[in-house]
N, C-alpha and C positions, 0 to 999 in steps of 0.2 A: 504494500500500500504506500502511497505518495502523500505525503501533505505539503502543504505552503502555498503557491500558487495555485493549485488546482483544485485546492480542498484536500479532500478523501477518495483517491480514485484506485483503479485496479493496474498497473502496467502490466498488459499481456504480452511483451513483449520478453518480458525478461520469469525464470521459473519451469516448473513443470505444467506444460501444455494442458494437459488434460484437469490437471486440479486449480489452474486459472479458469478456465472455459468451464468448470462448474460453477467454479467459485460466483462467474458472471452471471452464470447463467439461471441460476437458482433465484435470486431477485426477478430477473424479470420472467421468470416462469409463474412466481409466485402474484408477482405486476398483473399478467394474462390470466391469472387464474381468477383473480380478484374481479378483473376487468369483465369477463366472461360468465362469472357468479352473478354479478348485476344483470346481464342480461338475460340470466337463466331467470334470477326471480322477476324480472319484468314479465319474461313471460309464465312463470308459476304462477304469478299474482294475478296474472291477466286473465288467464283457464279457469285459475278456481273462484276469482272474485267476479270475472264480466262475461263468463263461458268461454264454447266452443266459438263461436260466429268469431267472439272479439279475437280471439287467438289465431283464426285464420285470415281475420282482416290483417292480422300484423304480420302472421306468416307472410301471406301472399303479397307483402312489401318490404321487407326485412334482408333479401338479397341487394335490393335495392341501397338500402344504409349501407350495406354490407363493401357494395362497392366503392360507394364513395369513402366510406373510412378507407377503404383498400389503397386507393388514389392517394389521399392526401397522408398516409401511412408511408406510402411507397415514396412520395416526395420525399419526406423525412428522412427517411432512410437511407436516400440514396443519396442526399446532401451530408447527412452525420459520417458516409464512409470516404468522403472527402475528407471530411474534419478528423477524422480517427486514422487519416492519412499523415496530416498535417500534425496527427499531435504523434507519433511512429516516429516522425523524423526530426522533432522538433524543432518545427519552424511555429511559433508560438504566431507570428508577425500575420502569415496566409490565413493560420488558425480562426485568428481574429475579423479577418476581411470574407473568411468564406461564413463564417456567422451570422454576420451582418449580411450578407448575401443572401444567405439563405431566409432572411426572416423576408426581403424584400422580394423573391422568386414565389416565397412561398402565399405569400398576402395576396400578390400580383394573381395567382393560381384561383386561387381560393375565391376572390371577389368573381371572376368570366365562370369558374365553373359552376359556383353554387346561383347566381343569377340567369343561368342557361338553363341547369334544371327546375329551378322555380318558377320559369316560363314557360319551359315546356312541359310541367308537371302530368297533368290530366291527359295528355296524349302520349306520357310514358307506361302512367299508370292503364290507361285503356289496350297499349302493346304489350301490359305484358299481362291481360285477360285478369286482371284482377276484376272477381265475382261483383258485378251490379249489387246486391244484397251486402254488401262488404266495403261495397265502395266510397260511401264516405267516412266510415273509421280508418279505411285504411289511408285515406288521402289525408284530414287530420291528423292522424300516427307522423305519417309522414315531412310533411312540411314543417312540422316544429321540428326534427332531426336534421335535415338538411339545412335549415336554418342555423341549427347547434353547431356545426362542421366545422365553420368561424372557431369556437371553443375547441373542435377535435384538433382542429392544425396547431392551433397556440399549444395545447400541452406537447403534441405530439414533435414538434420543435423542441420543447426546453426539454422532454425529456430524452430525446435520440441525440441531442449535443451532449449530455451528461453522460449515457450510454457511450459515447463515441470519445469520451477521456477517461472511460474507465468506471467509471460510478453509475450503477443500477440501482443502488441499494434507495437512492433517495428518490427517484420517478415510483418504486413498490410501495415506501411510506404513505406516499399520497393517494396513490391509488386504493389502496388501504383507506384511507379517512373515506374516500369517493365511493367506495362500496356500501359505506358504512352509511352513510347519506344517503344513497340513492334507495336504499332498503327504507328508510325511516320516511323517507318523501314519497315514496312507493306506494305504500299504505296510509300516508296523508293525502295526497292529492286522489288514488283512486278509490280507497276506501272511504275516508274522512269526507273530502269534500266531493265527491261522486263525479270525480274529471273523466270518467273513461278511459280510452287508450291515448288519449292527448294528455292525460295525468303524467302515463309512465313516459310518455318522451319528455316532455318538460321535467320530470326528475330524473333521466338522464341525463339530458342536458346540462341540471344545476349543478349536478354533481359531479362532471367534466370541470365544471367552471371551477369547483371547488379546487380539483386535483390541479389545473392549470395556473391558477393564483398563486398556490401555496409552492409551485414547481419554479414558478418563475421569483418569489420572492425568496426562494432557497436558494436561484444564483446569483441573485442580486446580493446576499451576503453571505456567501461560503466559496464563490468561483467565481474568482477575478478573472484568470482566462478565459472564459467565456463572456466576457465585458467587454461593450463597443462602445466605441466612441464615434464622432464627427466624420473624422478620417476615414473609417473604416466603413463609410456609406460611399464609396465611391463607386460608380457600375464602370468595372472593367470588363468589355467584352469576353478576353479570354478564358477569365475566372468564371462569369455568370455564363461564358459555355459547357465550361464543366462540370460543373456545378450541375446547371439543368439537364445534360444528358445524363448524368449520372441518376440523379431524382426524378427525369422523365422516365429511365429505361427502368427503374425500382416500380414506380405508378405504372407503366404500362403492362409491367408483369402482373402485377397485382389488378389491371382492371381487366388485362385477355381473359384472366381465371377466374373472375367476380361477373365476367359481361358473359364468359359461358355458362355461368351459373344460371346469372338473368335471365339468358334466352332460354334455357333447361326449365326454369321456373317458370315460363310461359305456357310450357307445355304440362305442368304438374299443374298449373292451377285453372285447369280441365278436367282433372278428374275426380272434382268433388270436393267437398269440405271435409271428408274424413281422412282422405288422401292429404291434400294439405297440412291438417293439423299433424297427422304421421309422422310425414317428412319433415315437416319445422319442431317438434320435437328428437325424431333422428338425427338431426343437423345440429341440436346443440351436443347433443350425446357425442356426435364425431366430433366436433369443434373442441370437445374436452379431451377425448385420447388421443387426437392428433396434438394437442396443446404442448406438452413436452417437445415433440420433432419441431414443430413452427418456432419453437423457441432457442434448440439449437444449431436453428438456420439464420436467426437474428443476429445469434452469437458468435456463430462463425462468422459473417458478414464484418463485424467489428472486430474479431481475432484476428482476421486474416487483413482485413484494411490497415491493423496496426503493424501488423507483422511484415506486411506489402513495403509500407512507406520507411520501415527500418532496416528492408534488404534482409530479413530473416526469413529464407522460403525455405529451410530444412526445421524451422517450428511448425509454418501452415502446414506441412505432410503430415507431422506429427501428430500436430490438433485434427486434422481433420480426416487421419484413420483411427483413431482412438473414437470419434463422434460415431463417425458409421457403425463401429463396433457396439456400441451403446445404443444404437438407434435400433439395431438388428436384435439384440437383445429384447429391448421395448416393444417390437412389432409381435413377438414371441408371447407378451404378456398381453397384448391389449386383444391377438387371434383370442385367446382362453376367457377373456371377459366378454368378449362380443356376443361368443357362442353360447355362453351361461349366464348373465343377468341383465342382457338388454331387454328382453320383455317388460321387465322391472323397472328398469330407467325410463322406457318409453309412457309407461301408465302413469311413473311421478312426473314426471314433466310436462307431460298433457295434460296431468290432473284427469284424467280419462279410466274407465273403464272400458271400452268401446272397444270389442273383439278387432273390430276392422282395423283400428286404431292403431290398437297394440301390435296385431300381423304382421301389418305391412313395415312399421318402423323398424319390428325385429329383424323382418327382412332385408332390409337396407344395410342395417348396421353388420350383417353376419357374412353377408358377401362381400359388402366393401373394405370392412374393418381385415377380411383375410387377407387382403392389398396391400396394407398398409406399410410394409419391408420396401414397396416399390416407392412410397411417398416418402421413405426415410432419403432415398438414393435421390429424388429430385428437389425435395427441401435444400437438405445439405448441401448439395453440389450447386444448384443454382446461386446461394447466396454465396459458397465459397468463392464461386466465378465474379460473381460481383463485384466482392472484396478484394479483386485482384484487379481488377479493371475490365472483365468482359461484360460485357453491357448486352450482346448479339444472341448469345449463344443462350442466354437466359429468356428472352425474349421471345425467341424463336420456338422455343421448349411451351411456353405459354400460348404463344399463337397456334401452335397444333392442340390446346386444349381447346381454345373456343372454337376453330372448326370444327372439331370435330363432338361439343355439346351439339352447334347449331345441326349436323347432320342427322343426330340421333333423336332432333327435338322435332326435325322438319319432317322426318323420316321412319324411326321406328316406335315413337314415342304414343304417335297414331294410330299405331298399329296394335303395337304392344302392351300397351297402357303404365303402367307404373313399374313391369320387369324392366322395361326398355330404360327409365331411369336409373333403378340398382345395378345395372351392367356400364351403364353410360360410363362411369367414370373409372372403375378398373380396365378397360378398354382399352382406354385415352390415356390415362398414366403408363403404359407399357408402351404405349405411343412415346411420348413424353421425355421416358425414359431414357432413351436411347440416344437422344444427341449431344445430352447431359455428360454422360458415360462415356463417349466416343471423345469428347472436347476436354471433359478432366483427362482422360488418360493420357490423352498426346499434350497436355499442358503441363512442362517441365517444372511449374512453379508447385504445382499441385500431386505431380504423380515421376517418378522417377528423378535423374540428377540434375542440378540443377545446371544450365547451360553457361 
């Protein structure tokens, strides 16, 4: 650990690989978990206090948030592996300039996209066949969340610059208070004052604002190096080119596989309200066993940025065969839970009894969840790639996911009915797979001597 300038941070750069990248990574798993638990009781609260109808009006728009956190997530991300570049090699001076860059790229972002989709609202939500009976809670739900986004980018900034010098442990603290809020406003706005599903966005929302307040007044006095000044608002093309292709090609990965989702969900939210509730219950269920893998693809992403900008490529091998090994491990345990208490998970989380209900989600979870070795291998190597500067090859891996959602939505999903979505996506990851695979291995930074 480092103090003085920087606060409290992690140097990944220097130690044993594998017990830094836990060390890291265990904060923000815990961050994600917190973050995720909110959502889960948004929607427990939503089933058992406003029913079925209101659960699938949020389902049947929740891909939707889903992407745009994805986006302005991916921004972030892929701005802080610039800074976790800059802080690798110790040039404190870029550090600084890419900071202040990134708050102005990312403001810039955020005002064109979230006013594009507030105009084009009702004609997104009509593509993607969300139920007339459903459709103005879900429009409601909605537009109070995309309006919140403003709030997603600000924390989502101070904490991926913190991430990106080392320090996880203070973006969990908050998130932590933010969970802890959004439970208590949860049950005030939909229980108390009878807001409906515009209750739980709006205590979402608040409680974003909490974690982002308390995130930004923790570097305003604990981490001077991440402190701008005057100077350091300069727009130099150079920098705000790399910068934004770095944080574009993070955002675009993140919305090819959030916009297959979308169009996937276009076609799920045809086959009924019991279907839907299914899957939006199955979805958080996966979104929590994939939650460890997603976290150390984050991880990597910052291990290897640091490790990149400090000319240590016999560490990134290091950290990131010890990950896979771990991840492969993890897929081993989550096969054994999918097949024995996902019925379980799916009846608590819909707050459901509902035979159909429970089937089908079990369904989903027990095919997919056997995949999951293949999501270890495109997590990790995707962001490893990142971290190192391929921006292409990541990209490219996610644009074969959404062609090939939109084939299976245009095409078998009509057909098939809800099989045609529990196959969709084991498919498409072995798709996926393979160019990940092919580009680590001939990439001398990641897999054999270094050149």
């Amino acid at each position: 650990m480092a103090d003085g300038k920087t606060g409290k941070t992690l140097n990944l750069t220097e130690g044993n690989p594998l017990k830094l990248i836990l060390l890291f990574a265990i904060p923000v798993f815990l961050g994600r978990l917190f973050q995720m638990m909110y959502s889960l009781i948004d929607t427990k609260i939503v089933g058992s206090i406003l029913g079925e109808e209101a659960l699938a009006a949020v389902g049947s728009v929740s891909i939707l948030y889903n992407l745009l956190t994805g986006i302005f997530s991916g921004f972030t991300l892929g701005f802080s592996i610039v800074t976790a570049q800059n802080y690798g090699s110790g040039n404190e001076k870029l550090l600084k300039k890419n900071v202040a860059s990134s708050i102005m790229l990312g403001m810039m972002t955020a005002v064109v996209i979230i006013f594009a989709v507030l105009l084009f609202l009702n004609p997104i939500l009509h593509a993607m066949n969300v139920p007339e009976e459903q459709f103005c809670m879900a429009h409601d739900y909605i537009r109070i969340l995309v309006w919140g986004m403003f709030v997603t980018l600000a924390y989502n900034l101070c904490a991926d610059m913190l991430r990106a010098i080392g320090d996880s442990v203070t973006p969990l603290i908050f998130l932590v208070i933010a969970a802890v809020t959004n439970i208590v406003l949860d049950y005030l706005f939909i229980g108390g004052f009878s807001m409906g599903v515009s209750g739980a966005a709006c205590a979402t929302v608040l409680s974003q604002l909490v974690s982002a307040v308390l995130c930004f007044l923790r570097i305003k006095s604990g981490f001077p190096i991440l402190h701008i000044s005057k100077n350091d608002l300069e727009w130099e093309r150079e920098r705000m080119r790399i910068l934004y292709q770095n944080g574009l090609a993070m955002a675009l990965m993140s919305s090819l596989v959030n916009c297959g989702t979308l169009i996937l969900q276009t076609g799920i939210n045809k086959l009924g309200t019991n279907i839907i509730v299914a899957h939006t219950a199955a979805r958080k269920v996966f979104e929590i066993f994939s939650l460890p893998v997603s976290v150390f693809g984050a991880s990597m992403a910052t291990y290897c940025g640091q490790n990149y900008g400090a000319g240590k490529y016999d560490r990134i091998r290091q950290g990131l065969k010890a990950v896979l090994g771990i991840g492969c491990v993890f897929s081993v345990i989550i096969f054994i839970l999918s097949h024995t208490i996902s019925p379980y998970l799916i009846s608590f989380i819909a707050s459901s009894k509902n035979k159909e209900v429970i089937y089908w989600g079990t369904q989903y979870l027990v095919y997919d969840m056997s995949f999951q070795v293949v999501c270890v291998f495109i997590v990790i190597l995707r962001n490893s790639l990142q971290g190192i500067g391929d921006q292409r090859t990541p990209v490219f891996s996610s644009f074969i996911e959404l062609a090939g959602k939109v084939v299976f939505t245009l095409v078998f999903v009509r057909r098939f009915g809800y099989w045609a979505v529990i196959w969709t996506e084991p498919v498409i990851w072995i798709c996926m797979v393979i160019p990940l695979i092919v580009t680590a291995a001939g990439n001398p930074v990641l897999f054999g001597k270094q050149k």
